[in-house]
N, C-alpha and C positions, 0 to 999 in steps of 0.2 A: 504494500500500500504506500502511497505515495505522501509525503507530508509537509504540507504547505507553510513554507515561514510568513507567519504575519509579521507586517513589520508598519508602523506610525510613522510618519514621515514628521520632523520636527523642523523646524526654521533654526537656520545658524549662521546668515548673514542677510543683511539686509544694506542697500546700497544705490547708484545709479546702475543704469543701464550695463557700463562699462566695467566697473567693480563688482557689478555681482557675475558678468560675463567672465570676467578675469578667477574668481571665488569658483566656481563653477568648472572650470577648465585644470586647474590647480588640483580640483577633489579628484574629478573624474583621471587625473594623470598617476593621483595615488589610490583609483582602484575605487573610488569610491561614487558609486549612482549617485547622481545628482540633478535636480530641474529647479527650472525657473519658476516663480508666480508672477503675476503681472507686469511681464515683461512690456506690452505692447501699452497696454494704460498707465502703465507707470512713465514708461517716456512719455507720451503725448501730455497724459494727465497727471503729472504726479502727485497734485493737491487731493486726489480722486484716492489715490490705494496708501496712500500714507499723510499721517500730518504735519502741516508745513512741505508735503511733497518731499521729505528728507527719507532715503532710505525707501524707495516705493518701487524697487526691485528686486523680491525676497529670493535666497536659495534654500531650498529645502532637500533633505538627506534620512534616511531611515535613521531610525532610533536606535540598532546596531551599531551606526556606526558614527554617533554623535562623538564620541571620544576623540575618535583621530582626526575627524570631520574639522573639530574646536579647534584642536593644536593649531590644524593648517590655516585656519582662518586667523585665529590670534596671530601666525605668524606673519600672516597677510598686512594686518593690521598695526602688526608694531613697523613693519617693513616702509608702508605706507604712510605713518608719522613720521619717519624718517625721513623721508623726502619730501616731505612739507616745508 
């Protein structure tokens, strides 16, 4: 018999268009599924899927594998302050 993993998909970045594309590409290089939410309302609209329009391009990644999913993103993000 066959046995189906359920798995929750949780949000572990949220960003523009281009950072959560960026967040997205990073997971999936370390193996890790990952998709977009409102990719397309979020650019046009972004006052629409987030407030203040900050952040209105979420990634979302199963709940397996939030652990490695975090690092990568935290690493994303100290990376990112850096070159500010």
């Amino acid at each position: 018999m066959n046995t189906i993993k359920r798995v929750n998909p949780v949000e572990i970045y949220a960003g523009t268009a281009w950072q959560a594309g960026m967040v997205k590409r990073m997971l999936e290089d370390s193996e890790i599924e990952a998709f977009l939410i409102d990719q397309i309302m979020g650019t046009m609209h972004p006052w629409y899927t987030a407030p203040v329009g900050s952040g209105s391009v979420k990634v979302f990644v199963s709940s397996s594998d939030y652990h490695k999913a975090k690092s990568i993103v935290d690493n994303f993000e100290e990376n990112a302050m850096e070159n500010t």
